[in-house]
C-alpha positions as a Markdown table, in Angstrom:
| # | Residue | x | y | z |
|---|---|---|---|---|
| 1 | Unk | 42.4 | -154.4 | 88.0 |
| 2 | Unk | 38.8 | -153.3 | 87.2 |
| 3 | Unk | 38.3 | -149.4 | 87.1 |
| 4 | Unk | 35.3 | -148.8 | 89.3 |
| 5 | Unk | 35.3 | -145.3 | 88.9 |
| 6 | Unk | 34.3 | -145.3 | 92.3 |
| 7 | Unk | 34.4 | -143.2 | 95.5 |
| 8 | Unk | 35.4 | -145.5 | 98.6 |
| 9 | Unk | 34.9 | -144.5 | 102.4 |
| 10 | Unk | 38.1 | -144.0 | 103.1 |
| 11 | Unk | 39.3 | -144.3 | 106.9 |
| 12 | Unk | 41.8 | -145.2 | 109.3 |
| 13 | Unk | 41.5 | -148.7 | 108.8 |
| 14 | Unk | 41.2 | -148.8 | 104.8 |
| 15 | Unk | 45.2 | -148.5 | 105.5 |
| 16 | Unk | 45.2 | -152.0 | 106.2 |
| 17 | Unk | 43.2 | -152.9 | 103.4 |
| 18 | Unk | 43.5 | -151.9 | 99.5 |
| 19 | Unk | 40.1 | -150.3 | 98.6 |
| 20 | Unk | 40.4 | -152.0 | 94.9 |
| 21 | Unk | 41.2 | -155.1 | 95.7 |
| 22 | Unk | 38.7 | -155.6 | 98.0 |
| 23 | Unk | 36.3 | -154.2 | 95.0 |
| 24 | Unk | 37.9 | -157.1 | 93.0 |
| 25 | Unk | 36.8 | -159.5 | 95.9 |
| 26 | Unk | 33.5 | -158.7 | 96.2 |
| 27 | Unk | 33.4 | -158.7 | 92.2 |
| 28 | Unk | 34.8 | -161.6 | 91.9 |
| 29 | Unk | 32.4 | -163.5 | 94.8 |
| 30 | Unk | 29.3 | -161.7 | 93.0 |
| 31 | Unk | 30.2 | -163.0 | 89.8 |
| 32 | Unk | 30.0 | -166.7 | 91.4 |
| 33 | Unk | 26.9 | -166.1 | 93.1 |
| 34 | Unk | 25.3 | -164.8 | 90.5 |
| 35 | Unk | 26.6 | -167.4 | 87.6 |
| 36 | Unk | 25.4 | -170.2 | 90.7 |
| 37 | Unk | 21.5 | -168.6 | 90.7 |
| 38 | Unk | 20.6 | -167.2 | 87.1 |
| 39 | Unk | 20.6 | -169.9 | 83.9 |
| 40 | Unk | 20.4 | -166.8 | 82.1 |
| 41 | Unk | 23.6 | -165.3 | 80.2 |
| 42 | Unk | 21.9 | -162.0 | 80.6 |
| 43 | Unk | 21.3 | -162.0 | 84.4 |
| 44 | Unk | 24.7 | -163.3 | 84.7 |
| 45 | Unk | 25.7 | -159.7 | 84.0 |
| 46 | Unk | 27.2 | -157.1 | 86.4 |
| 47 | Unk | 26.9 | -153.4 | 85.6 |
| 48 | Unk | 28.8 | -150.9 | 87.1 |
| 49 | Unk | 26.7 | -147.9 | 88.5 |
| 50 | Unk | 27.8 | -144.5 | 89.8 |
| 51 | Unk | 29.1 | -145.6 | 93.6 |
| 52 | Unk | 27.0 | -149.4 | 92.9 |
| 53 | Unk | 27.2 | -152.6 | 91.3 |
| 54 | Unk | 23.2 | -153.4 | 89.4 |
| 55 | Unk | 22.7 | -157.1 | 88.7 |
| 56 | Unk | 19.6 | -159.1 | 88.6 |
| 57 | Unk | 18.6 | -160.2 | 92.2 |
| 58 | Unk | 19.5 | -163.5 | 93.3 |
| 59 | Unk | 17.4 | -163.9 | 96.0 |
| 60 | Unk | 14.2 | -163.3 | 93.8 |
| 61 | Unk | 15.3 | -163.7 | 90.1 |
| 62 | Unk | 14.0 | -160.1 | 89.3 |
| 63 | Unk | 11.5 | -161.4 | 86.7 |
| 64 | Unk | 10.9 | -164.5 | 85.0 |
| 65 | Unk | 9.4 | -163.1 | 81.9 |
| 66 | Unk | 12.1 | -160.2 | 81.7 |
| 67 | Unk | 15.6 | -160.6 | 81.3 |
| 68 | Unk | 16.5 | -157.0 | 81.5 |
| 69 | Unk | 15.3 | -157.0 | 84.7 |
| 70 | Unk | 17.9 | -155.9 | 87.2 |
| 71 | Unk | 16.7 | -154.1 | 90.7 |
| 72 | Unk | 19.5 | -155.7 | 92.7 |
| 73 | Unk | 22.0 | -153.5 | 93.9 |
| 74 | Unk | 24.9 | -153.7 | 96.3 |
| 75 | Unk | 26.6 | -150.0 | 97.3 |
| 76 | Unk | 29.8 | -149.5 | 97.7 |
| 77 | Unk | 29.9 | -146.3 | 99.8 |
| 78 | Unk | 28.1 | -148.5 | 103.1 |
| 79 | Unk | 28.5 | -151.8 | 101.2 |
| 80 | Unk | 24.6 | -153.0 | 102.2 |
| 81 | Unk | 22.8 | -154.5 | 99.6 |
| 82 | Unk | 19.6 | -153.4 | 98.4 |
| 83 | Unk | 16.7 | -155.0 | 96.0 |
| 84 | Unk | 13.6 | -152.9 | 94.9 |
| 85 | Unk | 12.0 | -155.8 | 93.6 |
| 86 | Unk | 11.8 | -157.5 | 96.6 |
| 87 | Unk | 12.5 | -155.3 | 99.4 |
| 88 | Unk | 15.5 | -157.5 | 100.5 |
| 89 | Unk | 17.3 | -154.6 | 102.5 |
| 90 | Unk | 20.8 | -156.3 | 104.4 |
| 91 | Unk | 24.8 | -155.9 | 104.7 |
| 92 | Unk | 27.5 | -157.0 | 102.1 |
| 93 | Unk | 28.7 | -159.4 | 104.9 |
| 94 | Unk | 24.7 | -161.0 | 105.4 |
| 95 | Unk | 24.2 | -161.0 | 101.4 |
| 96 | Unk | 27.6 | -163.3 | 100.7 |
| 97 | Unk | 26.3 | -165.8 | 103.6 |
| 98 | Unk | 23.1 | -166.3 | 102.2 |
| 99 | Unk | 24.7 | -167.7 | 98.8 |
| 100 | Unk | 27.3 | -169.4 | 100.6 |
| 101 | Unk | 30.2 | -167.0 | 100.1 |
| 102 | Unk | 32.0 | -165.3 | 102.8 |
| 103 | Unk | 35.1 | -162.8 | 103.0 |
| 104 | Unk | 38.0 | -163.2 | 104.7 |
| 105 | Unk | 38.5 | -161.7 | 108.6 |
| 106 | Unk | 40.2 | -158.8 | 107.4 |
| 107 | Unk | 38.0 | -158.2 | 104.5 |
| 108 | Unk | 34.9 | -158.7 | 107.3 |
| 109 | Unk | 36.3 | -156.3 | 109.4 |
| 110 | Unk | 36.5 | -153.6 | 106.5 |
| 111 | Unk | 33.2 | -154.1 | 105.2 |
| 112 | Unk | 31.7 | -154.1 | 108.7 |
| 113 | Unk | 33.3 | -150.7 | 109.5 |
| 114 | Unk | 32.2 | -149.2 | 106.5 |
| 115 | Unk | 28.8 | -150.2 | 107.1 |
| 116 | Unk | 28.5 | -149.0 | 110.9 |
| 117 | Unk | 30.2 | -145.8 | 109.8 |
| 118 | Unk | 27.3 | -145.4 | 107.1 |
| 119 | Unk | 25.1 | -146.5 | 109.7 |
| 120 | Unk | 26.0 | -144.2 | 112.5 |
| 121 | Unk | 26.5 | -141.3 | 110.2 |
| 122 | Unk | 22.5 | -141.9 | 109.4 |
| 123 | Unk | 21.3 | -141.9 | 113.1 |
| 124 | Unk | 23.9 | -139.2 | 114.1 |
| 125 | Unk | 23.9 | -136.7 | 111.3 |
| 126 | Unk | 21.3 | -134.4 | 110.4 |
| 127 | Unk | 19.1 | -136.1 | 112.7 |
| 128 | Unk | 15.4 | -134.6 | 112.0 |
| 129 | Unk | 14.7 | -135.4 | 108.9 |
| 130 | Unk | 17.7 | -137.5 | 107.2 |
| 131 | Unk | 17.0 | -141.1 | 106.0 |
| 132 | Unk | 19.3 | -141.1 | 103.3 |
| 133 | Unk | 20.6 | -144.9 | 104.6 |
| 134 | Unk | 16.7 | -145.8 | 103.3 |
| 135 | Unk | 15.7 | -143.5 | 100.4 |
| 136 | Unk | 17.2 | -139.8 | 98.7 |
| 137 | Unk | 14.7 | -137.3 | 100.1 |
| 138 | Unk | 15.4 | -135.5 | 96.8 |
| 139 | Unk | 14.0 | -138.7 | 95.5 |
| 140 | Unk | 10.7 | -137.7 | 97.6 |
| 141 | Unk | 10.9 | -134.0 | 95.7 |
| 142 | Unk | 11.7 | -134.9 | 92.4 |
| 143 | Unk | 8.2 | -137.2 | 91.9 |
| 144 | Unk | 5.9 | -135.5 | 94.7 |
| 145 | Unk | 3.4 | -133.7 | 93.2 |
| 146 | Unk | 2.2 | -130.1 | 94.4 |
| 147 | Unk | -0.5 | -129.5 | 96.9 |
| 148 | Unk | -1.9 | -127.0 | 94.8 |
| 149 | Unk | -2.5 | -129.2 | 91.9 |
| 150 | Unk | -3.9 | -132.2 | 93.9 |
| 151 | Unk | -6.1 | -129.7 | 95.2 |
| 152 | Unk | -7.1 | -128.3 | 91.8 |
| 153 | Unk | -7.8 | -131.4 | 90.5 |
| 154 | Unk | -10.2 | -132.7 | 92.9 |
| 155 | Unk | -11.7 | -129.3 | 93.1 |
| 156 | Unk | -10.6 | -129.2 | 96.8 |
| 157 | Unk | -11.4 | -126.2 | 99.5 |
| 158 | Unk | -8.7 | -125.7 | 102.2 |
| 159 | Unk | -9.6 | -126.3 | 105.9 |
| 160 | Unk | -10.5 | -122.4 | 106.4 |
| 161 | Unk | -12.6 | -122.2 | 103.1 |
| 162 | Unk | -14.2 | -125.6 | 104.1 |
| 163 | Unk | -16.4 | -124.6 | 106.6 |
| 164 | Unk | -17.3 | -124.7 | 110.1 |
| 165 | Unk | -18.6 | -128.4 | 110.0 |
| 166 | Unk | -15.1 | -129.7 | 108.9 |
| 167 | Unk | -13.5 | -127.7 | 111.1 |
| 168 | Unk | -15.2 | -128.8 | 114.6 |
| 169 | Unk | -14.6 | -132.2 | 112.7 |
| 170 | Unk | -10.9 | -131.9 | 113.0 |
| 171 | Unk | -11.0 | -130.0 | 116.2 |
| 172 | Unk | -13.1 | -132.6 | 117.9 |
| 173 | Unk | -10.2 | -134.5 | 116.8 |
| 174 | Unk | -7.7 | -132.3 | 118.3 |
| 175 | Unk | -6.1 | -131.6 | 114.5 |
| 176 | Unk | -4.8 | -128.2 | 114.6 |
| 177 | Unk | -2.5 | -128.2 | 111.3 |
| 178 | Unk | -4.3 | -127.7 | 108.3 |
| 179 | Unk | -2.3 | -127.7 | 106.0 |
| 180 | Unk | -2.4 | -131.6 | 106.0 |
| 181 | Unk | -5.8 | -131.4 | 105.0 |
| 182 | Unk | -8.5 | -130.4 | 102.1 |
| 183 | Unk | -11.7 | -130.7 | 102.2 |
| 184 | Unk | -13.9 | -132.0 | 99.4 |
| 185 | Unk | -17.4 | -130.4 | 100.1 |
| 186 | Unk | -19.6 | -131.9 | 97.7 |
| 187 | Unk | -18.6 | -135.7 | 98.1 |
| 188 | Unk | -18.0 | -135.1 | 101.8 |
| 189 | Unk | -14.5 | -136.1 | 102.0 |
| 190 | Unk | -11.7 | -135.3 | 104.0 |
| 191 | Unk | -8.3 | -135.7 | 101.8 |
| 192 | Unk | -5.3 | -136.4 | 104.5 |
| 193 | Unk | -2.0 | -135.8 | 102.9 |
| 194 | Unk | 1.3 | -137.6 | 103.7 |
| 195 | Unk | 3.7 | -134.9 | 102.6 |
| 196 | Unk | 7.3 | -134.0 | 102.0 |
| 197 | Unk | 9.6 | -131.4 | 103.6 |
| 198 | Unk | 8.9 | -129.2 | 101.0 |
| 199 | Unk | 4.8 | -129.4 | 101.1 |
| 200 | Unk | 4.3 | -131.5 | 97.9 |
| 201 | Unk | 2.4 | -134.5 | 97.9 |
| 202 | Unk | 3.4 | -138.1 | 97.9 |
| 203 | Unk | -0.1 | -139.7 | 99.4 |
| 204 | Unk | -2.9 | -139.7 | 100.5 |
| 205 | Unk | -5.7 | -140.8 | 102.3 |
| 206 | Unk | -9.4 | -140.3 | 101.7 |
| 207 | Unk | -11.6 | -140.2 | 104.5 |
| 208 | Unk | -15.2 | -140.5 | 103.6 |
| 209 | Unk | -18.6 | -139.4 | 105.7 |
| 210 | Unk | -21.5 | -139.9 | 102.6 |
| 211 | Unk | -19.7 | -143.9 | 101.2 |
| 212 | Unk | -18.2 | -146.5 | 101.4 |
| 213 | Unk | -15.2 | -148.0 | 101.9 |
| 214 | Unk | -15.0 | -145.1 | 105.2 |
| 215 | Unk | -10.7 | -144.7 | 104.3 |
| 216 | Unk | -9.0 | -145.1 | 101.0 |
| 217 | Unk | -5.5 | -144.6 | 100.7 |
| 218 | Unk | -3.4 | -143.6 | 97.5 |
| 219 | Unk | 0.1 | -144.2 | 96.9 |
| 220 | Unk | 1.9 | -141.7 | 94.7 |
| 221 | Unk | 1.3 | -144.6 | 91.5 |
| 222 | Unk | -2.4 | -144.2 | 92.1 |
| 223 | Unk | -2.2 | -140.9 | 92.2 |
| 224 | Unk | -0.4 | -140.0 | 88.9 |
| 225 | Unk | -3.0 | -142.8 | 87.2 |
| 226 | Unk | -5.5 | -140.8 | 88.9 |
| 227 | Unk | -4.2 | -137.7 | 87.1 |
| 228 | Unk | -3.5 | -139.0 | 83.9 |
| 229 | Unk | 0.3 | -137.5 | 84.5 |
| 230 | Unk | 2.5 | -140.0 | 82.4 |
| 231 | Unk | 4.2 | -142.8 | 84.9 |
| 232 | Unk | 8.0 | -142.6 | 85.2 |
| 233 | Unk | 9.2 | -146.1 | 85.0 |
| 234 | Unk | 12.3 | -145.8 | 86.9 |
| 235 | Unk | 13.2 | -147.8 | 90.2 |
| 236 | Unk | 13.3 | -144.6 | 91.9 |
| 237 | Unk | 10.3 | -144.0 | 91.2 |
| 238 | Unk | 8.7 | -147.5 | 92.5 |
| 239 | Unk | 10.9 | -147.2 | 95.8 |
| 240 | Unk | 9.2 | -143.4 | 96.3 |
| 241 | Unk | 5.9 | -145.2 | 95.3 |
| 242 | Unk | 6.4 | -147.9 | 97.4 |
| 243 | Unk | 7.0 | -146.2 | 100.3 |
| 244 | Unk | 4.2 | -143.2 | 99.8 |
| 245 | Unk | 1.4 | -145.2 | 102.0 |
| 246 | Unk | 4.0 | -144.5 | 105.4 |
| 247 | Unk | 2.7 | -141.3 | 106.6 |
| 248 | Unk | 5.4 | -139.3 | 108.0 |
| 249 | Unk | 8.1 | -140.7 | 105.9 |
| 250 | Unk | 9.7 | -136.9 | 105.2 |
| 251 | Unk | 9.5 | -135.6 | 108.5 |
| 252 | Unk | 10.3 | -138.2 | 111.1 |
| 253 | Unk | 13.4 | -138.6 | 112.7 |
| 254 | Unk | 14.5 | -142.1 | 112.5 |
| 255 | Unk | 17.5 | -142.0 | 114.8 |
| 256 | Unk | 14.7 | -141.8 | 117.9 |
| 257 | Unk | 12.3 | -144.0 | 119.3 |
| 258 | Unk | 9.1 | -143.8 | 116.1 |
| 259 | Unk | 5.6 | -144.4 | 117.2 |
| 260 | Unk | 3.4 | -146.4 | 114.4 |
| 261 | Unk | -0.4 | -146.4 | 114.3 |
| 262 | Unk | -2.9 | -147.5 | 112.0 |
| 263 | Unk | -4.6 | -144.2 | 111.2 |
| 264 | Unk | -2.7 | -140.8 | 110.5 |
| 265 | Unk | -4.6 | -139.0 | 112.8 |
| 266 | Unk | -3.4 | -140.5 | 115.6 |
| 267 | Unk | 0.5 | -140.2 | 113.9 |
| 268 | Unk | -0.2 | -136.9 | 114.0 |
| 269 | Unk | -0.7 | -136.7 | 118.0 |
| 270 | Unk | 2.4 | -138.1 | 118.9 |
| 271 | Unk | 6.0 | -137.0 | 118.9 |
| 272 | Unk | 8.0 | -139.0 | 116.4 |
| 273 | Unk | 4.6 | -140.8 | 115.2 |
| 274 | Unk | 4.0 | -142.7 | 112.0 |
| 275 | Unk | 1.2 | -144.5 | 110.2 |
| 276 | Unk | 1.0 | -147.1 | 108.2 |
| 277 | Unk | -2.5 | -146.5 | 106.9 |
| 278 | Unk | -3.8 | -150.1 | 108.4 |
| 279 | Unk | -3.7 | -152.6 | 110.4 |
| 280 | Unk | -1.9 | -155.2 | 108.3 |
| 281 | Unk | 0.7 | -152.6 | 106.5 |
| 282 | Unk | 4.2 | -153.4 | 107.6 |
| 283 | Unk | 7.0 | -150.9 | 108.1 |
| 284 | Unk | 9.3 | -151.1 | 105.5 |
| 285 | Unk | 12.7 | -150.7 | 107.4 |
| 286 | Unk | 14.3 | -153.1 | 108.9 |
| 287 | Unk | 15.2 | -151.3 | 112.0 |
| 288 | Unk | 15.1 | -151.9 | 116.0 |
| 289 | Unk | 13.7 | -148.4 | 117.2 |
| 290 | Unk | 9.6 | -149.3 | 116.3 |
| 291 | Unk | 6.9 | -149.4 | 118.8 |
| 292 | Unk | 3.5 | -150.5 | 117.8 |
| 293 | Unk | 0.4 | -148.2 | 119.4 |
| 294 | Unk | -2.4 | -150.4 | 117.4 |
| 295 | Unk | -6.3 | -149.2 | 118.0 |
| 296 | Unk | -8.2 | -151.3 | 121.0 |
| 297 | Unk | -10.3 | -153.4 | 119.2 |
| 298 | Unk | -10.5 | -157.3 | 118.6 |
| 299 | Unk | -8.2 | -156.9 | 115.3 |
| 300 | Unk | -6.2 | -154.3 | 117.2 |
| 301 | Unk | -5.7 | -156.7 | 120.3 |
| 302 | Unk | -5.0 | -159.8 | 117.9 |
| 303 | Unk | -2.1 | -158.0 | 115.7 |
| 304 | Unk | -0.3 | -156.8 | 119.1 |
| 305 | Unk | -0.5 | -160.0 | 120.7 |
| 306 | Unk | 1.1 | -161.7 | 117.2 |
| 307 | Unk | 3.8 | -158.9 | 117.4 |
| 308 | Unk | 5.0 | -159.0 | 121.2 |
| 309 | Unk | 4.9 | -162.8 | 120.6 |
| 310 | Unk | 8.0 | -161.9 | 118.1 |
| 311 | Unk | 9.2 | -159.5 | 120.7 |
| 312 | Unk | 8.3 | -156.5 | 119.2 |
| 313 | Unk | 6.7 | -153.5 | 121.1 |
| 314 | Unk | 3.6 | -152.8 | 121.3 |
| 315 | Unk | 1.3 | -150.7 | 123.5 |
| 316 | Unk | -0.5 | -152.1 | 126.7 |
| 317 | Unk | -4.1 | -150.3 | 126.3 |
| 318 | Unk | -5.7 | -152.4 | 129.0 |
| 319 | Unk | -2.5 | -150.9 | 131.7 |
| 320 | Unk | -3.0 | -147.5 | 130.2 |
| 321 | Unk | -7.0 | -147.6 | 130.4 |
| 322 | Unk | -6.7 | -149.2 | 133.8 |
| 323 | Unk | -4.3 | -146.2 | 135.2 |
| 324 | Unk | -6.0 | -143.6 | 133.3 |
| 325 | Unk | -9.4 | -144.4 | 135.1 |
| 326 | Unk | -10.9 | -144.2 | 131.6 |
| 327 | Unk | -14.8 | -144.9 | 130.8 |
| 328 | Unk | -14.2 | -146.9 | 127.5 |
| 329 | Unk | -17.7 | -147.0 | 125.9 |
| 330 | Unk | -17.1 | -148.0 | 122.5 |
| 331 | Unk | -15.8 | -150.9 | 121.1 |
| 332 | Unk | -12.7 | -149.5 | 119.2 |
| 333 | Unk | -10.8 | -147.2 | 120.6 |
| 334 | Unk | -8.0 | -145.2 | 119.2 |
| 335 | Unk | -5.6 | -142.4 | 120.5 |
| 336 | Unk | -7.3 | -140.0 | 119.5 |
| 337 | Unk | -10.6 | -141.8 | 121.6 |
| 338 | Unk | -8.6 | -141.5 | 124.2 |
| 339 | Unk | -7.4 | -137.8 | 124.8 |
| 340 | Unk | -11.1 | -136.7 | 124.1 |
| 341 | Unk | -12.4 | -139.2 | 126.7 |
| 342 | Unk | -9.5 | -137.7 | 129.0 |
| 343 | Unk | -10.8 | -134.3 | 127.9 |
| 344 | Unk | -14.4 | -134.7 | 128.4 |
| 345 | Unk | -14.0 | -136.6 | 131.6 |
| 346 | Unk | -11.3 | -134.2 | 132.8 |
| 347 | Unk | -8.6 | -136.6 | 133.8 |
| 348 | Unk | -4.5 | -136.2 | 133.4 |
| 349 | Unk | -3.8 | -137.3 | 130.1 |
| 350 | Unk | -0.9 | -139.8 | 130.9 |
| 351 | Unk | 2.3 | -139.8 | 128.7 |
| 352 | Unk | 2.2 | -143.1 | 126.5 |
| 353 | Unk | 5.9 | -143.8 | 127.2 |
| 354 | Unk | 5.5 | -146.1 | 130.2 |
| 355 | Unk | 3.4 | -147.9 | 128.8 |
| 356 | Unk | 5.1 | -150.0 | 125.8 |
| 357 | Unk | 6.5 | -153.4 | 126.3 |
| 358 | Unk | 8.2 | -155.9 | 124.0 |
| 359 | Unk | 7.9 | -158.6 | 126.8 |
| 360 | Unk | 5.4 | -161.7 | 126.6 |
| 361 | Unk | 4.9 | -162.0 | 130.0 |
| 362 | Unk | 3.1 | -157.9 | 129.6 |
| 363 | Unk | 0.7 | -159.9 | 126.6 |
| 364 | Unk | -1.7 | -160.0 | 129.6 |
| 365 | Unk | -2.2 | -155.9 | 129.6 |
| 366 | Unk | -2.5 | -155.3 | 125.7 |
C-alpha cells in the first residue's frame, strides 16, 4: 500500500470507503493516464506533495522543451484538479473522464462528497474574504509588495498631499477611499491599486492625463521587473501573478452574487464589484455567481451580446437608461457616467439589481 503521508477528509461516508485504497485507485488510474499522454519517462513520473499528487499535465504537456516541467496537480483534501500552466481548474471525477478513465459508483460517490464538502465549506465559511478553494490568501501576502515602497519608488504623493486637482478628479468620480490611490504629480498619473487584506500591493493600474496609452495595467511580475526586486520562480508565485490584473481579488466575497466591470472605478461603486481591467480579460474562476456590467459603447454592447448569447449575465443598459430617464450624451458610458448624470440631473439613482439578465430573448435591452 503506498504511504501518502496524507491527511484525508474524513466523514460519515468515508466508513463505507477505505481512504487508502481509494488513494491507490486514483494512483493507479493516474499512472495510466499519464503513461497514455507523455512519451517522456520523466513526465511519466508522479510525485507526492504535502496533501497532492504533482505530475506533468496531461491536458497541455506542461512544456515541450522542459521535461521538469510539472504544474499539474490533483488535491486530495477536495480531490479537484488544478494546472497552473494552463488554468485547467475541474473535479477528480471530470479529470478521469477526459482521459477516458472513470471510478467506480461507490468510489464516485466518495470523491463527489468530498468535493461538495470542500466546496460548500468555501461558500459557507468565512464568507468575506475566503477563497481558499481558488488561491491561499497568504499566497497574496507572502509576494505582495508594500504600498509604501511602490509609492517610494515612483516617487508617489498620497491623495491628501496630491492636491486639490486630483482630488475633485476622484470626487467628480464619486471615489471617496484614498487609500487605493497615489498620485504621481509630475507625469500626471493617477496609480490605482488592486490590494490585499493587509494593504500591500499586488497590481496596479496607471491612469494617465499628459500620454498615451490613457490605462496601463501591471501585474505583480511587471511590477517586481519594474523594481529590479529578483523574480521568485515558484508556481505560487505565477498563480498570485496571474491573478493580480482582477481588482478585488482579496476583498470580495465569492460566495455572493460578484459584479465585474471593465474599469476599477466602477468595481469600486458597487457592492461585491470586481474588475478585470478590460474589456476582453476573462475571469479566471470557473464559477456560476458572475454578472457582467460592461461600459455602453459599441465594444461594450458587442462583448454583452457575445456573452448573454452563452447565457451569461450581463447588464441591460438600454432598460436601465430607458427607466432612469437618463440624457446619455456621450458615446461611452460607464457606471460611474451614470450616477454623475443621475446626480447632475437630479434623478433616483436606481439599484442595478433588476436589471441583469442571462436570457437571449432580453439581448434586445443591452
Amino acid at each position: 500500500m503506498i504511504n501518502s503521508k496524507f491527511d484525508f477528509a474524513l466523514t460519515d461516508f468515508s466508513k463505507e470507503m477505505d481512504p487508502n485504497i481509494f488513494y491507490e485507485n486514483v494512483f493507479k488510474l493516474l499512472q495510466e493516464i499519464l503513461n497514455e499522454q507523455h512519451s517522456s519517462v520523466r513526465k511519466k513520473e508522479i510525485s507526492i506533495k504535502e496533501s497532492r499528487l504533482n505530475f506533468a499535465c496531461p491536458y497541455c504537456g506542461d512544456s515541450a522543451k522542459d521535461e521538469n516541467k510539472k504544474r499539474g496537480n490533483i488535491y486530495t483534501d477536495s480531490w479537484g484538479y488544478h494546472c497552473y500552466n494552463c488554468k485547467v481548474h475541474t473535479s477528480l471525477e471530470k479529470f478521469l473522464k477526459d482521459f477516458g478513465k472513470s471510478l467506480n459508483t461507490s468510489e464516485t460517490i466518495y470523491a463527489r462528497n468530498i468535493h461538495s464538502e470542500a466546496v460548500s465549506k468555501f461558500t459557507t465559511e468565512n464568507k468575506n474574504v475566503d477563497i481558499t478553494y481558488f488561491i491561499k490568501p497568504e499566497l497574496l501576502e507572502k509576494y505582495a509588495l508594500p504600498k509604501e515602497y511602490v509609492i517610494k519608488h515612483y516617487n508617489l504623493k498620497t491623495i491628501s498631499e496630491g492636491g486639490r486637482w486630483i482630488q475633485n478628479y476622484l470626487k467628480q468620480r464619486h471615489q471617496t477611499n484614498y487609500d487605493v490611490f497615489a498620485w504621481d504629480q509630475k507625469l500626471m498619473r493617477l496609480f490605482i491599486f488592486n490590494l490585499t487584506r493587509e494593504g500591500k500591493v499586488i497590481g496596479f493600474q496607471v491612469r494617465n492625463f499628459k500620454s498615451e496609452p490613457k490605462y496601463v495595467t501591471h501585474t505583480l511580475e511587471m511590477i517586481y521587473k519594474k523594481l529590479e526586486i529578483a523574480m521568485p520562480t515558484s508556481d505560487d508565485f505565477k498563480e498570485v501573478t496571474r491573478l493580480s490584473f482582477l481588482f478585488g481579488l482579496a476583498s470580495t466575497d465569492f460566495s455572493q452574487m460578484i459584479t465585474i466591470t471593465e474599469g476599477p472605478l466602477d468595481s469600486f461603486l458597487i457592492r461585491n464589484g470586481m474588475s478585470t481591467c478590460g474589456l476582453n480579460n476573462d475571469f479566471p474562476f470557473e464559477i456560476s455567481n458572475i454578472r457582467w456590467m460592461f461600459d455602453y459603447d459599441k465594444d461594450g454592447t458587442a462583448k454583452a451580446l457575445e456573452k448573454i448569447k452563452h447565457g451569461e449575465s450581463v447588464f441591460l443598459w438600454k432598460k436601465y437608461i430607458t427607466d432612469m430617464g437618463l440624457n446619455i450624451y456621450k458615446k461611452k458610458v460607464d457606471y460611474t457616467d451614470a450616477i454623475t448624470i443621475a446626480k447632475k440631473s437630479r434623478l433616483n439613482l436606481l439599484p442595478i439589481n433588476n436589471y441583469f439578465s442571462s436570457s437571449k430573448y432580453d439581448a434586445y435591452y443591452i
